[in-house]
C-alpha positions in Angstrom: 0.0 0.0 0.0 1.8 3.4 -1.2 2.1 5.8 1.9 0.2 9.3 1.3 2.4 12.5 1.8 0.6 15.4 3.0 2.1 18.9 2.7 2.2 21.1 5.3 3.7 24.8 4.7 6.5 26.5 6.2 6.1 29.0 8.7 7.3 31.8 6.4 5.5 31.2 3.2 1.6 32.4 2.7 -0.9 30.7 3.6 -4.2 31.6 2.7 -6.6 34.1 5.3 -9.5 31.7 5.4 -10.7 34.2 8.2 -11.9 36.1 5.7 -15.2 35.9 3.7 -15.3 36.6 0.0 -17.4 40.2 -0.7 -19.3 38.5 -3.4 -20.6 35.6 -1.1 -21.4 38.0 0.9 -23.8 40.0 -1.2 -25.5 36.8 -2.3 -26.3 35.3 1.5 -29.2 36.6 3.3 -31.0 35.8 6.8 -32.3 32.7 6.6 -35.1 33.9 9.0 -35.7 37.3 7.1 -34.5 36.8 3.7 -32.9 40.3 4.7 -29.1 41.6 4.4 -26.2 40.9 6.6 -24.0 42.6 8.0 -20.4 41.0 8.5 -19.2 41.6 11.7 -15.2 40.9 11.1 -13.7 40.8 14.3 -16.4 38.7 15.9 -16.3 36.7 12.6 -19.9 37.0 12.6 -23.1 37.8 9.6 -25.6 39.7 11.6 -29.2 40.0 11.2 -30.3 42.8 13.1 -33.8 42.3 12.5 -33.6 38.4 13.3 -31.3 39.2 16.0 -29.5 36.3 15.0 -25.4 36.2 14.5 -24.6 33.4 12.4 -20.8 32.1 12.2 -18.3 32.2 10.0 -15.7 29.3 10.3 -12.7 28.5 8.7 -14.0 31.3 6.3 -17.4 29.5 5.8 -20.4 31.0 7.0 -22.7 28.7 9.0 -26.3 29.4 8.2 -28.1 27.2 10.4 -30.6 29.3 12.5 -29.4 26.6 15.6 -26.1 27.3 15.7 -26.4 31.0 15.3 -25.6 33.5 18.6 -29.3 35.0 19.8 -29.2 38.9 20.8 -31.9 41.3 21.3 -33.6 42.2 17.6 -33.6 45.9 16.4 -37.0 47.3 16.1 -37.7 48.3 12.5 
């Protein structure tokens, strides 16, 4: 059986930000709850929905648009 070799990079060459989301994946995704606009919360790695007041996450640069594992918070009145 041939023996698999995984790569692993150095310590100084780039590796990709995947704690970043891409802006046009972004425009697309909406509250699940709302069909409303997010907002991306970058430092909390976060898409807020205000009006939902749901805070869905974003991990290893995926977000994670299941109403269950979103953070709850008081909504904003419209």
């Amino acid at each position: 059986m041939a023996e698999i070799e995984i790569e692993t990079p150095a310590s100084d060459s780039p590796v990709p930000d995947t704690s970043e989301i891409d802006p046009r994946l972004l425009e697309a995704l909406v509250c699940p709850v709302t069909r409303r606009a997010l907002t991306y919360d970058r430092v909390a790695q976060e898409l807020v929905s205000p009006t939902a007041g749901l805070a869905f996450p974003i991990r290893s640069g995926v977000p994670i648009m299941l109403v269950d594992q979103a953070r709850r918070f008081e909504p904003q009145k419209s």
